[in-house]
C-alpha positions as CSV (number, residue, x, y, z in Angstrom):
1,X,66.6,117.3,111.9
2,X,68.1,120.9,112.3
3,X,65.9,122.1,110.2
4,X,62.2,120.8,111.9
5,X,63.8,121.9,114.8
6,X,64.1,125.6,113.1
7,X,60.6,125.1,111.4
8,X,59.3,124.2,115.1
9,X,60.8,127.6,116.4
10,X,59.6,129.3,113.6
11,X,56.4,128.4,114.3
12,X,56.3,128.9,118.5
13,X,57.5,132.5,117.9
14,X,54.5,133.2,115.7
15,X,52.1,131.8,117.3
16,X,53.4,134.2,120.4
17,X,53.7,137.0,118.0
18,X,50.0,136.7,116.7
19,X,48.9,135.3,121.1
20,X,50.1,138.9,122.3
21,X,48.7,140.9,119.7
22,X,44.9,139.5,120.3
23,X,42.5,142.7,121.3
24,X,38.5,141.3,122.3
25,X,36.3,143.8,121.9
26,X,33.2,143.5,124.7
27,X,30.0,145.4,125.3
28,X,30.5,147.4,128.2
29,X,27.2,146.1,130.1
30,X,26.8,142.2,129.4
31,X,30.8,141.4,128.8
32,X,29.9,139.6,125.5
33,X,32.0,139.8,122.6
34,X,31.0,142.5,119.4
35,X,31.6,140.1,116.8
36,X,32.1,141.1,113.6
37,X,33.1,144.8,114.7
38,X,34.7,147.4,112.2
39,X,38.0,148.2,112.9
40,X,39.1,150.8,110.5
41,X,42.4,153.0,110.0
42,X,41.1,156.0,109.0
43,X,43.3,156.4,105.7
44,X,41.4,153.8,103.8
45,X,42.8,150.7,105.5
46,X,40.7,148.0,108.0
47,X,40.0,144.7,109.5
48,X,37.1,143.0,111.2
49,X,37.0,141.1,114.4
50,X,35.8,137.5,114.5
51,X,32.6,136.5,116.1
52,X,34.6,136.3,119.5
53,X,35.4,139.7,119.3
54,X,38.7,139.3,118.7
55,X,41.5,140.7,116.4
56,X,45.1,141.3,115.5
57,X,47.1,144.3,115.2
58,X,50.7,145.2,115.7
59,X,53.1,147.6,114.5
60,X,55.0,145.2,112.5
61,X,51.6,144.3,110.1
62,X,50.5,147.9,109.6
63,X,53.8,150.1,111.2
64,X,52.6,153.6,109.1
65,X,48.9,153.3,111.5
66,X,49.0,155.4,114.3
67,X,44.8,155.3,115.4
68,X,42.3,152.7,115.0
69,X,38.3,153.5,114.6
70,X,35.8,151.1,115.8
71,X,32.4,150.8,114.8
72,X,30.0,148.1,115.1
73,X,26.0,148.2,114.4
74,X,24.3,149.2,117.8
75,X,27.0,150.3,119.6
76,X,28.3,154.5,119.9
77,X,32.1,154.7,117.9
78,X,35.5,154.3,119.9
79,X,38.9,155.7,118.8
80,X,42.1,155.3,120.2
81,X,46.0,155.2,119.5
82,X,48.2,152.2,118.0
83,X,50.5,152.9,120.9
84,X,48.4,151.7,123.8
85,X,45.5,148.9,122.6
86,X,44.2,147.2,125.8
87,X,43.4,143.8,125.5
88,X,39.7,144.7,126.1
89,X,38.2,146.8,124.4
90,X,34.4,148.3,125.7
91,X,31.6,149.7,123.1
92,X,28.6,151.3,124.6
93,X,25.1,150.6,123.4
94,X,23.5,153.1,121.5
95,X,20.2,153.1,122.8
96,X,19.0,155.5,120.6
97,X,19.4,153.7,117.4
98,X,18.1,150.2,119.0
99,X,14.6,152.1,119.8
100,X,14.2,152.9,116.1
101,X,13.9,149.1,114.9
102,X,10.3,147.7,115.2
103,X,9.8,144.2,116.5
104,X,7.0,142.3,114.6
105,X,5.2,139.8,115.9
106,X,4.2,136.3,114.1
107,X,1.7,136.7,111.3
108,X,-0.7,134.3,111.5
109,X,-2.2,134.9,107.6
110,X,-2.4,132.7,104.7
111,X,0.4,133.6,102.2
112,X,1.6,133.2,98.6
113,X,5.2,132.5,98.1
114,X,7.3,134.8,95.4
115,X,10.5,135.1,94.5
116,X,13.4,137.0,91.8
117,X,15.7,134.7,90.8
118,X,19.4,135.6,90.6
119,X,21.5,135.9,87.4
120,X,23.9,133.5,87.4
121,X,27.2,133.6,85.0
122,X,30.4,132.0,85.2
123,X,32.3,134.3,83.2
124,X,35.3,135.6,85.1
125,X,35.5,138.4,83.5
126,X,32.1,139.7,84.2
127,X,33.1,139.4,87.5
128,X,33.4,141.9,90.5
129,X,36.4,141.0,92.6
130,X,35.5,141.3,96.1
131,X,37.6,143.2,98.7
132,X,37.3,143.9,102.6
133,X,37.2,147.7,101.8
134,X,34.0,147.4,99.3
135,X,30.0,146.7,100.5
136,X,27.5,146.3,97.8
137,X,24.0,146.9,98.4
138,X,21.2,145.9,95.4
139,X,18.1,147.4,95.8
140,X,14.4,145.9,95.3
141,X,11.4,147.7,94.5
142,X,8.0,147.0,96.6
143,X,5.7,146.2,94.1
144,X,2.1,146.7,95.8
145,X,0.8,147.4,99.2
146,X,0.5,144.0,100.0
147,X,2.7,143.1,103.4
148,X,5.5,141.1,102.5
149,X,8.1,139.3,104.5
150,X,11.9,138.5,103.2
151,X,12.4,134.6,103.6
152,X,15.6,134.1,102.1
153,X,18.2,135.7,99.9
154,X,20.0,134.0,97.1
155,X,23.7,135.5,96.4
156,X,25.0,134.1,92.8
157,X,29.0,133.0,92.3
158,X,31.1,131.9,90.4
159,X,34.1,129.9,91.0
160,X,37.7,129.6,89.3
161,X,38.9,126.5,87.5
162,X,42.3,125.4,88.8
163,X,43.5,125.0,85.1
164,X,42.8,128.3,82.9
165,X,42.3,126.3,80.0
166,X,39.1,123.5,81.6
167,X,38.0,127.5,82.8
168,X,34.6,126.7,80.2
169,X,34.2,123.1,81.5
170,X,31.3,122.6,84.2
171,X,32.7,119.6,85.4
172,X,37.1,121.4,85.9
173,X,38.2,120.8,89.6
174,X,37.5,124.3,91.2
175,X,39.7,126.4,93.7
176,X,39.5,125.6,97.0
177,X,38.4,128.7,98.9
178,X,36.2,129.4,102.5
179,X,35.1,133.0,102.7
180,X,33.1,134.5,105.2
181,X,30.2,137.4,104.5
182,X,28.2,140.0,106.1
183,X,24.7,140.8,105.2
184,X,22.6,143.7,105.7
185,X,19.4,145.0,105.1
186,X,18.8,148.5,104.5
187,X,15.5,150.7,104.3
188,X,15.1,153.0,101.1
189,X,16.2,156.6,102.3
190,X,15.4,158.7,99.2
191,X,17.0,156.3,96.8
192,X,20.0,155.6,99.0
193,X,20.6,153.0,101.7
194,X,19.7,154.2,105.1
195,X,18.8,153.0,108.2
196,X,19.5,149.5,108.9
197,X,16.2,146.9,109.3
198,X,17.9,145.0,112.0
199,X,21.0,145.1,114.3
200,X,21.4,141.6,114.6
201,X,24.8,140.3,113.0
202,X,24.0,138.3,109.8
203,X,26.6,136.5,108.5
204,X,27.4,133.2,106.4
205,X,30.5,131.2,105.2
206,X,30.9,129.9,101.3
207,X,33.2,127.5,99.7
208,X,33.8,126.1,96.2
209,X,31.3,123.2,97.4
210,X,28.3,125.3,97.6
211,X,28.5,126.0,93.7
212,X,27.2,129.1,91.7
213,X,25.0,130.2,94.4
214,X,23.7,130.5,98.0
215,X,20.7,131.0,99.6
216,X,20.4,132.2,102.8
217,X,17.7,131.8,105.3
218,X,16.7,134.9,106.9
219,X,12.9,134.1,108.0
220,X,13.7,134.4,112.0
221,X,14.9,138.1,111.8
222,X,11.0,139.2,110.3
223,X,12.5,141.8,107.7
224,X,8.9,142.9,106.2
225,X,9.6,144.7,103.3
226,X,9.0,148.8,103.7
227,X,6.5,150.3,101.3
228,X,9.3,152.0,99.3
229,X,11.5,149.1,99.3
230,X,14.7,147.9,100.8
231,X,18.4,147.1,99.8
232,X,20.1,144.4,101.2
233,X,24.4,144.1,100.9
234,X,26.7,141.8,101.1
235,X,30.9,142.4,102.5
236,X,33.4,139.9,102.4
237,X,35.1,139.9,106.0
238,X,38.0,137.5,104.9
239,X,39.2,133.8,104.5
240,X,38.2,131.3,107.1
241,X,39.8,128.2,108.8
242,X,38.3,124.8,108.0
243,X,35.5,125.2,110.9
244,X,34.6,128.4,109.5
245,X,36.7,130.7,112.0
246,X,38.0,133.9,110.7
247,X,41.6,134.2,109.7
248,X,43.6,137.4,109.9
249,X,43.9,138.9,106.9
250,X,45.9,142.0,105.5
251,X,43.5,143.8,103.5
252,X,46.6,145.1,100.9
253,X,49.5,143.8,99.3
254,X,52.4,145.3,99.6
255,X,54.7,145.8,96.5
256,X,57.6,147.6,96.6
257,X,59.3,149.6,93.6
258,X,61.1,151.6,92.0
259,X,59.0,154.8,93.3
260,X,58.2,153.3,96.8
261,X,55.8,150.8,97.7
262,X,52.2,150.3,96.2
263,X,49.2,148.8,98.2
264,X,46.6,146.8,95.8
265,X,43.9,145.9,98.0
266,X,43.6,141.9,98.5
267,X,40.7,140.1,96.4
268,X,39.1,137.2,97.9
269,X,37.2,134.3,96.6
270,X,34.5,133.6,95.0
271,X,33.5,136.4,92.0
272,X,30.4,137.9,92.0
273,X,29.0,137.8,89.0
274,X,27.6,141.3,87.5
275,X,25.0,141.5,84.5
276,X,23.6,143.7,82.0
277,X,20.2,141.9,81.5
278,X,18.5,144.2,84.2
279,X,17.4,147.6,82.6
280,X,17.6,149.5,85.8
281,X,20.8,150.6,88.0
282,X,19.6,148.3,90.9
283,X,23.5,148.2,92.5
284,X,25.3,150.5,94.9
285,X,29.0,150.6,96.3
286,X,30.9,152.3,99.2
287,X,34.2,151.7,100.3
288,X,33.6,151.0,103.9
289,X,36.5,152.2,105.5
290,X,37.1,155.6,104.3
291,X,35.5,157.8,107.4
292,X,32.5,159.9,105.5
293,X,32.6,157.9,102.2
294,X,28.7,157.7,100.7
295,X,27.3,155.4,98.9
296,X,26.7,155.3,95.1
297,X,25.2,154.1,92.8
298,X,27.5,151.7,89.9
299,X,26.8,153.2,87.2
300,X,28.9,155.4,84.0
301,X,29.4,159.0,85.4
302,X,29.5,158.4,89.1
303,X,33.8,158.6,89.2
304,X,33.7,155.1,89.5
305,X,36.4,153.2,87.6
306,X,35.4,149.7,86.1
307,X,35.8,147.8,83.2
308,X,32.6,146.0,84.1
309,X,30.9,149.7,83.6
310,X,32.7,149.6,80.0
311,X,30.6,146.8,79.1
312,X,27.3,147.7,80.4
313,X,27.5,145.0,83.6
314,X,25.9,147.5,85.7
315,X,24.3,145.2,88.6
316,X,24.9,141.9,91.0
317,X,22.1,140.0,90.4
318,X,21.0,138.7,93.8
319,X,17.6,137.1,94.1
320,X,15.1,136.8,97.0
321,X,12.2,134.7,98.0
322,X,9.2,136.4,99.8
323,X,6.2,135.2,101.2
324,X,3.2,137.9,100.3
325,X,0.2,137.7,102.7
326,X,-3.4,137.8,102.3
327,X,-5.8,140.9,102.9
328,X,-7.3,140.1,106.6
């Protein structure tokens, strides 16, 4: 009985601990929450808010952070010290950037529907581990002049066995994960992903019973794609709770040793899957939380270390379906 009653206490003085330390982030005009906001260390560490706008930081999670950096699409950059985090936090709109996206209206045309498939493996070690740090952006080609819109992405994965040894067995009980992702679409800015197509959040949650892959719908947002192409990312934001709510994660773990302590970033569930049956370097990286960090393109000779670049698996397969329209 003494010990529920410690459990119990245990418990209470976390969930105070955690109740405290809650910061929403609001836009300054309409009071609604940022979701999904950027909230970055400057030394390589970060978080993300929830779709309420909410997060959790305290000394006693990250004690050697003195200055948080927050950035979400849309909205102008806010800084400010560890010591003094209001509860609410205001972004400004950045009008300027909102008056570059172009709003289509509804074609009413016949169409042909296309797609690329994805390249599905469930080989873990042909895997990229994800991590809250790292975006990946795969870029597709335009094809023709004909006007195309983007009706859905498919994102391939692949999910552990819980016993090693039934790892080759389609039918092994998998690990129980529920992961939530951001996607973006970028235009094609001299090879590079630049501008963003839209600056709506775009985000979807995956667990081990959605299998190898998922498609996304994305025919509401009217992404046509640009006459030199586009590149569309993906970013794990972290575990979620059972209805899908974001948990709070610590993006490293901390060991300590004999020559101090060591932070190896956190790797979530599921893998992505990378392949070497695609003859061009379709895939790009950037570690999102590193203030001025570019992006680049995952391939031998870039400074990037992988032992998927040691055996040629030089892209994430994605796939897409398109619809392309006729001539009027």
């Amino acid at each position: 009985m003494q010990m529920k009653y410690k459990l119990c206490n245990l418990l209470l003085l976390n969930l105070v601990f955690f109740s405290n330390a809650q910061t929403k982030i609001i836009d300054e005009d309409t009071k609604y929450p940022v979701s999904y906001a950027t909230i970055s260390f400057g030394d390589g560490q970060g978080l993300f808010a929830d779709d309420d706008g909410m997060f959790i930081f305290t000394k006693k999670l990250y004690p050697d952070v003195d200055s948080l950096f927050i950035s979400a699409l849309g909205y102008k950059d806010v800084a400010l010290a560890t010591s003094n985090i209001p509860e609410l936090i205001n972004m400004q709109v950045e009008a300027d950037k909102l008056d570059e996206i172009i709003v289509n209206a509804k074609i009413d045309r016949k169409y042909k529907k296309e797609s690329i498939k994805p390249y599905l493996d469930d080989d873990y070690y042909k895997c990229w581990l994800p991590t809250i740090e790292s975006e990946i952006a795969i870029f597709f080609p335009n094809g023709n002049e004909k006007l195309k819109k983007i009706t859905s992405v498919v994102f391939p994965f692949a999910l552990e066995s819980r016993d090693w040894k039934k790892r080759k067995r389609s039918n092994a009980d998998k690990r129980k994960f529920s992961t939530l992702f951001k996607v973006k679409f970028y235009e094609n800015n001299n090879g590079l992903p630049g501008n963003v197509m839209t600056y709506t959040n775009i985000v979807f949650r995956v667990t081990e019973k959605n299998g190898d892959e998922f498609e996304l719908d994305v025919s509401e947002h009217n992404l046509f794609i640009p006459d030199n192409g586009f590149f569309v990312s993906l970013q794990v934001l972290g575990y979620t709770d059972q209805n899908g709510k974001l948990l709070p994660n610590k993006k490293y773990k901390e060991i300590k040793g004999k020559n101090g302590t060591v932070k190896i970033p956190t790797n979530f569930r599921p893998l992505l899957p990378f392949t070497d049956e695609i003859n061009s370097y379709n895939t790009y990286v950037k570690r999102v939380f590193i203030s001025g960090n570019n992006w680049v393109q995952f391939k031998k000779g870039n400074g990037i270390e992988s032992s998927l670049l040691r055996t040629n698996l030089n892209n994430y397969g994605v796939g897409i379906n398109y619809n392309v329209y006729k001539d009027e």
